[in-house]
N, C-alpha and C positions, 0 to 999 in steps of 0.2 A: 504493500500500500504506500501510493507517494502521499505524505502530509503535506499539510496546507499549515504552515507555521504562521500565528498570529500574537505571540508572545516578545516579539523585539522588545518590549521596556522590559523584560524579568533579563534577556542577554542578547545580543548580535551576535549571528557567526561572522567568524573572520574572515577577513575579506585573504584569497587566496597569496596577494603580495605581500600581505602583513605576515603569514604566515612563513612566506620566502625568504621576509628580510629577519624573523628570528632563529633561522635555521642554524646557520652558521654558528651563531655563537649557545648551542649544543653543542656541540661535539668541536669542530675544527678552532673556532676562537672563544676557550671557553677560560679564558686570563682572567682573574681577579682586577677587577677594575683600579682598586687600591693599589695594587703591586706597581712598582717603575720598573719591572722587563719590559720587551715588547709586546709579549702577549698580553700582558696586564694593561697595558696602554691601550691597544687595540678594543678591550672591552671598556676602558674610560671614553675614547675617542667615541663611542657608541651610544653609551650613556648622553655622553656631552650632544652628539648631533640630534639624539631624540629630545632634547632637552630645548633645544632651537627647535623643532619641529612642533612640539606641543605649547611653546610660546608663541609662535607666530600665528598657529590658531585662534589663540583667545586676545592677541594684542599687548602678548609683556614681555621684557626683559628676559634673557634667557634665567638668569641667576634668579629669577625670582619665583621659579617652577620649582618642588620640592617632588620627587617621587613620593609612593607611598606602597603598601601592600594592595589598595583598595581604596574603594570609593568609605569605604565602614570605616579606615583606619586616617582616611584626611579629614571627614568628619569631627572624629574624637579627639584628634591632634587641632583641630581649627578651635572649638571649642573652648578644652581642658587646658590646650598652650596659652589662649588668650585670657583664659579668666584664672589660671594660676599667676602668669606674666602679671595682669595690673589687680590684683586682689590687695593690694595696701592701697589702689583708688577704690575701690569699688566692690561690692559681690552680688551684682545683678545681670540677669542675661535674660532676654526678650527673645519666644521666639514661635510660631505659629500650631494651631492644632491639626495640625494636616501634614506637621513632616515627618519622613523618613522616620524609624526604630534608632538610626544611628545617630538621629540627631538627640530625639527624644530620651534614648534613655541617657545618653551621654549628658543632657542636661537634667535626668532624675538624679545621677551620678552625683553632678557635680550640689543639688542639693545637699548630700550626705555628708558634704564636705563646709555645709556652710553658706551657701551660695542661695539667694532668692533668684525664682523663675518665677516669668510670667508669662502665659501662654494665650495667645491670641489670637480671638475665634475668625472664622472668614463666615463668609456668607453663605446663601443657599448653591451658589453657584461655585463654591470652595474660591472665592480670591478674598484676601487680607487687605481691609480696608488702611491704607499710609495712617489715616488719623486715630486709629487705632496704635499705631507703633508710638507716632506722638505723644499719644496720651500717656502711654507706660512707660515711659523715658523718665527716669526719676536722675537725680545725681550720683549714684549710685549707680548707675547701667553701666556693663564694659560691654558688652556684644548683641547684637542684634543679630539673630541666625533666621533667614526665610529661602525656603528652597525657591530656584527660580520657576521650574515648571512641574506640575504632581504626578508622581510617577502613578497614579490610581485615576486621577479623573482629568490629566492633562491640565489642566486651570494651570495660565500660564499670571505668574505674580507681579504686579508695579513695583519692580524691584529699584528701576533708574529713581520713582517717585522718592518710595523708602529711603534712598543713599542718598538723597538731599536731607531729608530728616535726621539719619546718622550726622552727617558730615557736620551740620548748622549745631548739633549736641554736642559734638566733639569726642562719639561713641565708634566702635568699630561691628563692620558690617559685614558678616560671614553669607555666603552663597553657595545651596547644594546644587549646583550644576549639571548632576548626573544624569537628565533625560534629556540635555540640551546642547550641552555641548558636540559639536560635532553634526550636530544636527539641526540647529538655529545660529544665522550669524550675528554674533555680537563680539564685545570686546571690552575686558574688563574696565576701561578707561568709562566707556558707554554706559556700563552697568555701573560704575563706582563702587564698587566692591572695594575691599581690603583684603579676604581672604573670598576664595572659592574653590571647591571642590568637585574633582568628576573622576570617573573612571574607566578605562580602556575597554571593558567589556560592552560598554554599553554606544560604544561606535567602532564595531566591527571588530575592535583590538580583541586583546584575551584578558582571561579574568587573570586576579593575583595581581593585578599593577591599576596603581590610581595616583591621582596629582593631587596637591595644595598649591596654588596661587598665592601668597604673603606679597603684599604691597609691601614694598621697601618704607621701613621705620616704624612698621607693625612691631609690635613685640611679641612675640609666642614662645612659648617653653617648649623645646623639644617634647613628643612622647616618650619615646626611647632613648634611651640612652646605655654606651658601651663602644660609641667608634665615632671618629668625626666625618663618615661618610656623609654627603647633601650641605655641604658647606656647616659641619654640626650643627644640622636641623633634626636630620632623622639616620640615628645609628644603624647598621645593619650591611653587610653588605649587597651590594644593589640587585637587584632580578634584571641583570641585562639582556637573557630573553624577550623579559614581558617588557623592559623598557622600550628595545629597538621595538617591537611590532607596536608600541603606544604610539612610538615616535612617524612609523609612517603610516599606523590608519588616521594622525589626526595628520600627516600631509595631501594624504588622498582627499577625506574631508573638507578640506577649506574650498577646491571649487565646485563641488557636487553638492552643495547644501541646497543650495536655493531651485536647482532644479530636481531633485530630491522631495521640497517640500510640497514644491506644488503638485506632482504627481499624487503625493500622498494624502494631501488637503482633497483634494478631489477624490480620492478612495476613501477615505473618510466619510466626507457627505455623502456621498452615497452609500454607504456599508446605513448612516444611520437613518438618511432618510426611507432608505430599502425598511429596515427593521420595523421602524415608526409606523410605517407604511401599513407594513404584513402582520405586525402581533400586539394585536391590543394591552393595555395596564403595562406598557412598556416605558419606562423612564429615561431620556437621556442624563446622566449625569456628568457635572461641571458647564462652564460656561460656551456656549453652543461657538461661540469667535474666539475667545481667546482663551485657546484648546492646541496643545502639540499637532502638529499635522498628521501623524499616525495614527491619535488617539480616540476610540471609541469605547465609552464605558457606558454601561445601560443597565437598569434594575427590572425587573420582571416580578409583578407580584406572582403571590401565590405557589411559588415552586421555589426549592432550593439554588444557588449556583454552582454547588459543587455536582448535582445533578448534570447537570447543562453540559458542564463541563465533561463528565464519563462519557454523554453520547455526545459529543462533538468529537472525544479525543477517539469513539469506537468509529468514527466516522475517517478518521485523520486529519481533524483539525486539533491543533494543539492551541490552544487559549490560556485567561488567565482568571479567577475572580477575586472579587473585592473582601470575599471573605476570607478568614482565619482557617483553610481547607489545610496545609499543611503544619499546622501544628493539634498540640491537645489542649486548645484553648478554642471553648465553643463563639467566642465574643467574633460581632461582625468587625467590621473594617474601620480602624477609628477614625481614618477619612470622610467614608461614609455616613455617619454616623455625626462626625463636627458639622456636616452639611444640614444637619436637621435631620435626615432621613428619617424616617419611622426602621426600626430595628428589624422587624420581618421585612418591607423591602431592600435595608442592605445587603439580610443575605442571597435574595436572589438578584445578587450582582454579575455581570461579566464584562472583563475587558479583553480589548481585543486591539492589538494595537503590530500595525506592519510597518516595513522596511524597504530596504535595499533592492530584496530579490520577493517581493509582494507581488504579485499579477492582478489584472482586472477577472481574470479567468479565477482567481483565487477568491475573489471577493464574491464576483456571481456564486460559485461555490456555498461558502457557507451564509449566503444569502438565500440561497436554494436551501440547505438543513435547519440552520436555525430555528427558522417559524416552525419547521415541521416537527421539532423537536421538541420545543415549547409545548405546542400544541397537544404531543403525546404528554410529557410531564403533569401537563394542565390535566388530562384525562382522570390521571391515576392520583390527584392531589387532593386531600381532605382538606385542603384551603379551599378549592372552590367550590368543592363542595358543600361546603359549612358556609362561604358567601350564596350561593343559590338556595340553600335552604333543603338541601340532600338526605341530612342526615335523621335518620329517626331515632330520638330522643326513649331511649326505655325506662 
């Protein structure tokens, strides 16, 4: 069975050249970038050029790109470095109810330690209102963390608005990048960032390697510490695999974005206006414009999502939902859920979000199952039943 992959926000596959330029340094040039032989150069010289290549993506200095393990690990380091660094100003961090696990708990974390958070709601439509970050801004704020686009309902954030706000407080302003980079142009100059965060997986590269962006005269405390690899930013010696292949899927990246998004903006609209169309009590969720170009997410009363998902994946469509499906926590998607939603339709959530190597033939596709699939769900469901009025009461 060939699948029909609609999961690009959980990973990208890699693009086949990314994969070529990390070959080599497997096996033939596999030098310790530390070491001053030649082979050890060789793996520095690589580091260094992907280091240029993932700066000239987002618009910075080379020196001012930090590797990381991951998108989870520039997070915790943006964070923890920034509110350890000025905690003799400050022990306050701002930052919204819609982001990322690595943001969130990195900031329950930093609770434990003393640190007030305050978390701020977005709308129905998941965007965070700037007069909202205003208002929370105490003298006491060091960080302001708002992801820029939602890896769950797309809702892309007024992040440029925000970074006037920071900047006029004289607070610093952290950015999770990870659904957008590489995939929306911008550049951190445009966005005003201080710190921002993204990672290789999630534009073609491979996983196990992520950036932090530090605006020069930021102050951040290393995470790690144990070697002065990353200009003693982050100990460790470096993953010059997953560097070099970071380094050329964000040089492929930089002129395929924009023709990329518009392909995808238009499968988009159609994937929802198709859905909306065909299956009634259908929700679109997040704001219908300022939405990732890939990104479709949609609630379905009456039926589970992780339902949905077993016969789309028995189909060979691979998807993704808004619910807590793989863990052993029954709670919906707290995305969802910050939105207002009513709790039974967050969990009949699904997102469905493409890419690179997406088809229109793929989209007819599960435009073609979905409703049909629903539909069976809806049959065998004691939700609708119980709204019809089905059930006999004994």
């Amino acid at each position: 069975m060939q699948h029909v992959y609609m999961d690009y926000a959980a990973t990208t596959p890699m693009l086949p050249e990314v994969a070529a330029a990390m070959q080599p340094f497997f096996s033939q040039r596999f030098g310790n970038p530390s070491s001053i032989h030649s082979m050890g150069q060789e793996g520095r010289d690589a580091v260094e050029a992907a280091r240029g290549q993932v700066a000239g993506l987002i618009g910075c200095q080379s020196d001012d790109v930090v590797f990381t393990g991951g998108g989870t690990e520039a997070d915790n380091h943006a964070i923890k470095g920034v509110c350890l660094a000025g905690r003799e100003r400050g022990n306050h961090i701002i930052t919204t109810a819609i982001e990322h696990h690595a943001v969130l708990y990195a900031c329950n974390f930093m609770k434990e330690l003393g640190f007030e958070v305050t978390v701020v709601p977005v709308d129905k439509d998941g965007l965070v209102d700037p007069a909202d970050i205003k208002k929370a801004i105490t003298g006491k704020t060091l960080l302001v963390s708002v992801m820029h686009a939602n890896n769950e309902v797309g809702a892309i954030q007024p992040v440029e608005e925000i970074s006037k706000i920071t900047r006029e407080a004289g607070v610093c302003f952290h950015v999770d990048a990870m659904q957008t980079m590489g995939h929306l142009p911008f550049n951190v100059d445009m966005l005003g960032v201080d710190l921002l965060s993204a990672s290789a997986h999630k534009l073609y590269g491979p996983k196990g390697v992520g950036m932090l962006y530090i605006r020069p005269g930021t102050r951040v405390v290393p995470l790690l510490h144990g070697g002065e690899q990353e200009n003693e930013r982050r100990a460790g010696t470096e993953n010059v695999p997953g560097i070099a292949g970071f380094g050329k899927a964000a040089e492929i990246a930089a002129p395929d974005m924009g023709k990329e998004a518009a392909t995808l903006t238009a499968y988009r609209e159609k994937l929802v206006d198709g859905i909306l169309a065909r299956v009634e009590d259908a929700y679109l969720n997040g704001h219908r414009q300022k939405r990732l170009p890939n990104n479709v997410n949609i609630s379905f009363d009456f039926i589970e999502g992780e339902s949905i998902l077993m016969y789309l994946d028995s189909e060979g469509i691979c998807a993704s939902t808004g619910s807590a499906c793989s863990s052993a926590s029954s709670e919906p998607s707290h995305v969802l859920t910050s939105l207002g939603m009513p709790v039974e339709r967050a969990r009949g959530s699904l997102r469905l979000t493409m890419g690179r190597w997406t088809t229109e033939a793929e989209v007819d596709k599960v435009l073609e199952a979905l409703p049909r699939i629903v539909s069976k769900l809806r049959a065998m469901s004691p939700l609708v039943k119980e709204r019809c009025g089905w059930i006999n009461y004994l």
